[in-house]
C-alpha positions in Angstrom: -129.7 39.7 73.3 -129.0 43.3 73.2 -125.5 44.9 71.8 -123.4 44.4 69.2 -120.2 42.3 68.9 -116.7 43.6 66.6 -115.5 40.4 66.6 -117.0 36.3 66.5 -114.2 34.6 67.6 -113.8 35.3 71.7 -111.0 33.6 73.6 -114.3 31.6 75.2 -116.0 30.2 72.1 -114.3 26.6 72.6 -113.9 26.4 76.4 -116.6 24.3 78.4 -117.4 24.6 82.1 -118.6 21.9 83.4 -119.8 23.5 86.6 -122.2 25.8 84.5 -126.4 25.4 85.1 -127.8 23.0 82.7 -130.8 25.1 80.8 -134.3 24.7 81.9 -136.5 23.1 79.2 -138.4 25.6 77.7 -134.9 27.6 77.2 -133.2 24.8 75.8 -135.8 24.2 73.2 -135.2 27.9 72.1 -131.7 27.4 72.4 -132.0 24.4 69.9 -134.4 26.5 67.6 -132.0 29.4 67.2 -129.6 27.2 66.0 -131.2 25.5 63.8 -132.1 29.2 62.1 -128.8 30.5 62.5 -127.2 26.9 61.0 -129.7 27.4 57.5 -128.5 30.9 57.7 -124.8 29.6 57.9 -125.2 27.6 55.2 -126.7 30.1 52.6 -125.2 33.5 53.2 -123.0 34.0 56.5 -120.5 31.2 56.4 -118.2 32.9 58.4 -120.2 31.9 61.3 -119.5 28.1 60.7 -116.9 27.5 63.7 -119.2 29.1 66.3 -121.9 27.2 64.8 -119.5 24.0 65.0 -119.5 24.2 68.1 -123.1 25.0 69.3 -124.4 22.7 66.9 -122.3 19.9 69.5 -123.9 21.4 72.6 -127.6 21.2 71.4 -128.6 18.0 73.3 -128.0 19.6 76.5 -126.5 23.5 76.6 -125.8 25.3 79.6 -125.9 29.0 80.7 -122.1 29.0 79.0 -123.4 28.0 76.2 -126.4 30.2 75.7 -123.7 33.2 76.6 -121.8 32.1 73.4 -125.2 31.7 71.3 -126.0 35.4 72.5 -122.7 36.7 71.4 -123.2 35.2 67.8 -126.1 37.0 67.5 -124.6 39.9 68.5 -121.8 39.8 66.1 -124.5 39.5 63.2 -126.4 42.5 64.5 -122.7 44.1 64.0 
């Protein structure tokens, strides 16, 4: 999760490809438990996250490579 991003809102945030790798378990888990810390942090101080979170927050039950790209790139963009 190295880098910074300029911007949040990539052409890609809202796209799904359904031929992407379903997450192994262990990586999904972590995947859920980075949202939930970037949702509380949504919430109190950075709530121009909120539409990026939106949409992770629908893909927790069962995220993909895609959409562990997109969580990447949100915490790049908060690095920024």
């Amino acid at each position: 999760m190295g880098g910074i991003a300029n911007t949040l809102a990539a052409n890609h945030l809202f796209t799904t490809n359904l031929e992407c790798k379903k997450l192994p378990e262990r990586t999904a888990q972590m995947f859920h438990h980075l949202v939930a810390k970037l949702l509380y942090l949504c919430k109190h101080t950075r709530q121009d996250i909120q539409m990026a979170m939106a949409f992770l927050l629908m893909q927790v039950k069962n995220p993909d490579t895609d959409d562990y790209k997109k969580l990447t790139d949100v915490m790049q963009y908060l690095r920024g």
